[in-house]
N, C-alpha and C positions, 0 to 999 in steps of 0.2 A: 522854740526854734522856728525858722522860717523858710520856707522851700519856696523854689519859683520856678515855673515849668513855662517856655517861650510858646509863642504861637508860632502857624505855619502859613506858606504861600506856596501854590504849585507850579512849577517853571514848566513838566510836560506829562502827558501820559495822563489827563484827562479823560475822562468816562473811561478807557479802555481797562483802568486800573479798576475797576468795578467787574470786570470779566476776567481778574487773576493774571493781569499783565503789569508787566514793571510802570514804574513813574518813577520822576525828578521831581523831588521836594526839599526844599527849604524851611529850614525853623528861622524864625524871626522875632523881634524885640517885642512883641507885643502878646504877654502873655496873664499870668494869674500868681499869685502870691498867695500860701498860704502858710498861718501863725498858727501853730499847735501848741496848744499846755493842759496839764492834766486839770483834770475837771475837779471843782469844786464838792461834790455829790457823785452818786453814781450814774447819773446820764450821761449820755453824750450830748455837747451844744454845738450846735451850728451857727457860725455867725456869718452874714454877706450884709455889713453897710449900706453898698451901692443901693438895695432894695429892702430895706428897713428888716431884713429877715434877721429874727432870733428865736431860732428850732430851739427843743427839747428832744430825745430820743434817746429808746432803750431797746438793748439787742438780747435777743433768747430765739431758740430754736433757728440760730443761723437769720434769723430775717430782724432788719433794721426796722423800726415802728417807730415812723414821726410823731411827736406828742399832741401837733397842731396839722389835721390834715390840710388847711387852706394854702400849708407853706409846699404841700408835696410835688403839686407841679412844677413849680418853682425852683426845686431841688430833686429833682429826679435824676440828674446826672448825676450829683455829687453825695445824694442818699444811696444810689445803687454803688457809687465805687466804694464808700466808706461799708457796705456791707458785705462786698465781696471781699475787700482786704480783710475785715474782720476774720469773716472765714477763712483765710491763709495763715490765720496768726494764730496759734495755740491755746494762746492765753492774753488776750486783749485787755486791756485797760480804758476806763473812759476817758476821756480827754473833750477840750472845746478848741475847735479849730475854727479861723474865720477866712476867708474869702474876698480878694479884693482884685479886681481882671485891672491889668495897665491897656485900655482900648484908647483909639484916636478919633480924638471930635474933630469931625467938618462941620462948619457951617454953613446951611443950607437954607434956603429962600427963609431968611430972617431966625433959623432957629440952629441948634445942635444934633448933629446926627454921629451917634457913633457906630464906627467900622471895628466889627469883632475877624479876628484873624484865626478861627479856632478856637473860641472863648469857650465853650462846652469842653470839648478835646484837655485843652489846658488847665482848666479847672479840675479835671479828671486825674491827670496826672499829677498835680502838685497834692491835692488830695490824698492821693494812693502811695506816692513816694514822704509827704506828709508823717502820715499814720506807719509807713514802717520805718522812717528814721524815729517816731518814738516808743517804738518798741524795739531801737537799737542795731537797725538795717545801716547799714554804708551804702548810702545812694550811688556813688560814684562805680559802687562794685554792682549793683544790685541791677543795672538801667536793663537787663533781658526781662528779668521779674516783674520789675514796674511796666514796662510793655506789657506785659502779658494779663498783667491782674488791670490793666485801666484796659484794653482792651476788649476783656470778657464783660466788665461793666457797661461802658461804652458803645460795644456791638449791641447788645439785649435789652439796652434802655434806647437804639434807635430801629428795636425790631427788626435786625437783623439786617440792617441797611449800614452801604458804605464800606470802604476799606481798611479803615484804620491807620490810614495815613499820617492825619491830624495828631493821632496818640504816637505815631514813632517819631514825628518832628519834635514833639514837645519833650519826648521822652530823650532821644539822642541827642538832640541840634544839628546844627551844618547844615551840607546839602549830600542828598544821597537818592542812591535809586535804590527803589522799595518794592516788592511781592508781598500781599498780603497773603495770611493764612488761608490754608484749608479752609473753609467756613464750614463745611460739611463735616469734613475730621472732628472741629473744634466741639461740634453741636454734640453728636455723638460720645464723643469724649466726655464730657461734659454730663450727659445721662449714664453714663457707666462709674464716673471715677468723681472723688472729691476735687472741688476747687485749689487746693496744695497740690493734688499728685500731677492736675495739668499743668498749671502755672511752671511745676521744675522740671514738664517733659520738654522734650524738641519738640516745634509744632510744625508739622507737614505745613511746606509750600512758602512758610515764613523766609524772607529775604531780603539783605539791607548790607548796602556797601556806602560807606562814605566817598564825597566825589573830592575833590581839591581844585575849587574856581575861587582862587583869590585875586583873580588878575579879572573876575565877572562882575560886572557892575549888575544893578537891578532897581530900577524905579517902576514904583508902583503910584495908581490914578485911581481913586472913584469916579464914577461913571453919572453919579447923581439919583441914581436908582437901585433900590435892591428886588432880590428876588428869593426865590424858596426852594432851595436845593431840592426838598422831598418834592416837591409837586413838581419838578422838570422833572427827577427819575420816574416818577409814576408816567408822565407822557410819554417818556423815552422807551419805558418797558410797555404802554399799551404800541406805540410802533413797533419796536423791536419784532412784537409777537405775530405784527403782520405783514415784516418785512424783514425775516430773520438770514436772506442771506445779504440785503442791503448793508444791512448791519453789522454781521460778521466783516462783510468784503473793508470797511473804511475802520475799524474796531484791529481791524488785523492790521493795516495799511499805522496806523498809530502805535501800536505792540513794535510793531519792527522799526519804526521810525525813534522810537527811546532807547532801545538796544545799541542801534548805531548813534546817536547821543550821547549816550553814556562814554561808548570809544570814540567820539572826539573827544568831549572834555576830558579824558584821561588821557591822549596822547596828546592833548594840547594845539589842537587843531582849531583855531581859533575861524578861520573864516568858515568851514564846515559845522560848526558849533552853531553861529550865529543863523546860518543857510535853516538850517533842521529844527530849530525854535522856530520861524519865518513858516515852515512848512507844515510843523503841528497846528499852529495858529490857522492855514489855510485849509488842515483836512475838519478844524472843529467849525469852522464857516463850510464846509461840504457840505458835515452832520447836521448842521443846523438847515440848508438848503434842501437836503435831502426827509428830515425828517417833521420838519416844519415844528418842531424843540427851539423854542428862541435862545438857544447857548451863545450865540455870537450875537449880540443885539446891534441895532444901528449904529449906537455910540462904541462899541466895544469895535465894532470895524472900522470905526473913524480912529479910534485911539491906537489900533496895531499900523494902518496906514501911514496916521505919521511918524510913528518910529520907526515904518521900514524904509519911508523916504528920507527919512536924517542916520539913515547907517545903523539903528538900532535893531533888533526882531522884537516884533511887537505882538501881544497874543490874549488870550482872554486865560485868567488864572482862576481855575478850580471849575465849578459844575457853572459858570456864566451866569446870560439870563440879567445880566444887570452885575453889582458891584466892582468888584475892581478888574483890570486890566493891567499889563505888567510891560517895558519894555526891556530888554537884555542885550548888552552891550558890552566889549572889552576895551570901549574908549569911552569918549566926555559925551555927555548927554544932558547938554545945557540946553541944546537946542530942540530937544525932544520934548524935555521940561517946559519950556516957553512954548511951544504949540501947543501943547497941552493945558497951559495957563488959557492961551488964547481964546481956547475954544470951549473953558469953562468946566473941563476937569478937574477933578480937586487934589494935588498932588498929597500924598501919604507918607507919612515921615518915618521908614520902617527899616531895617538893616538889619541884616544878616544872624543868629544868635548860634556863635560856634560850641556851644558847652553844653544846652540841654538842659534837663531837670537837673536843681542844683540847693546844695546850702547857705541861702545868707547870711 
């Protein structure tokens, strides 16, 4: 069988949602595919194409054991989620599941560059919803589980960083606004109780409402440059520590500003919608002024500019620093797209994915 889990883009609630405050995200078309069948022997195989990987590995005493360490970096998201779902499953079977991410090449000064949308996250979940539709899970029933079980993996294979956003876009789809877990509850819990008895409890703080913007357009640009989500947090958190009410005061000022986002796009307030996107964009150009964190880089404020002078809210999508830029609109944004041509942004060919982790 074959499961496909979408990537994500974040419309709001950037860094704030790292301190237990809501965000607006979107699942999107560009995700990961994975093909499960039982295994020939008693291993488990890993297969990913894209990177000539083909694992070996066998599981006892709860811990997955690569048969080729050279492949474990390489697979450390998708070894640690295949080892936690193990451990949810009673009675595991081996199987060989392969691996294959739907990412978008730009071409860049004479070569290919691809744009990952959550390709780790995605990979996580098609993997974990993978493995329990073949020990006879109904994905479609199951999506709080697969949350839960790609999340504990996920979390502790990025050392406890991040909110697990990524894993409820791929998990759910659409767009919605999100609270991640307890991270403290989670840990704790986690040292007292097995992997099953969390996974089927309520998890404190956990939160996710689906939004309804079909009348919202959303064009997405690379910037020509990437960056390293971990190494802007680790800047952000050496400032933070020495400017902790700085931070609290524009951290808060974004918390409240999703809130009231969320009640426009649900009452359908369309020119307020647009306003509030426009203004997150300008508090993450504060944060970045304020904390000398390049989140807002030079291109990324030339790319919100001209979406906000062609009628669009233009903003920097996810932890910045380079990559893409998003702009958001409930009209035509042909003209947003040609400025952006102009000026040598690479537009990104990405839409909406309303359904989530899924069976193909």
């Amino acid at each position: 069988m074959k499961i496909y889990a979408p990537g994500k883009l974040v419309i709001a609630g950037e860094w704030a949602m790292l301190q237990g405050n809501k965000g607006i995200i979107a699942a999107v078309n560009k995700g990961t595919a994975a093909t499960i069948e039982i295994s020939k022997d008693n291993r488990f195989h890993i297969l990913v194409p894209e990177f000539e990987i083909e694992s070996s590995a066998f599981f006892a005493n709860s811990k997955l054991v690569l048969g080729y360490s050279k492949h474990a970096k390489y697979l450390r998201f998708v070894s640690k989620a295949i080892e936690t779902t193990l451990n949810s499953i009673d009675s595991p079977n081996p199987f060989t599941i392969e691996l294959v991410g739907q990412k978008t090449n730009i071409i860049n000064e004479g070569g290919s560059k691809k744009i990952g949308f959550g390709s780790s996250a995605s990979s996580v979940v098609a993997t974990v919803a993978a493995i329990l539709a073949f020990h006879g899970c109904d994905i479609e029933k199951s999506k709080d589980i697969i949350y839960k079980i790609s999340a504990i993996s996920h979390y502790f294979t990025q050392k406890k960083l991040g909110s697990a956003f990524d894993i409820a876009a791929s998990t759910y789809g659409g767009v919605f606004s999100y609270k991640m877990f307890d991270s403290q509850w989670l840990v704790s819990q986690l040292e007292n109780n097995s992997i099953k008895d969390v996974v089927n409890s309520e998890w404190r703080g956990f939160y996710l409402e689906q939004l309804d913007i079909s009348d919202l357009n959303i064009l997405t640009a690379w910037t020509n440059k990437s960056s390293s989500t971990a190494e802007m947090i680790k800047q952000m958190n050496d400032w933070e520590s020495q400017n902790i009410d700085s931070y609290n005061n524009i951290i808060k000022e974004i918390a409240d500003l999703v809130e009231e986002l969320s009640d426009s796009i649900k009452s359908v307030d369309k020119l307020k919608t647009i306003e509030l996107i426009r203004k997150n964009g300008i508090l993450l150009g504060n944060l970045t002024a304020q904390s000398g964190v390049p989140i807002e880089t030079p291109e990324l404020k030339m790319m919100s500019e001209l979406a906000n002078k062609h009628g669009a809210a233009g903003k920097v999508s996810g932890a910045g620093g380079g990559d893409c830029g998003i702009a958001v609109s409930y009209g035509n944004m042909d003209e947003v797209k040609s400025q952006w041509n102009t000026h040598g942004f690479k537009i990104v060919d990405v839409a909406i994915d309303s359904k989530g982790v899924r069976q193909l």
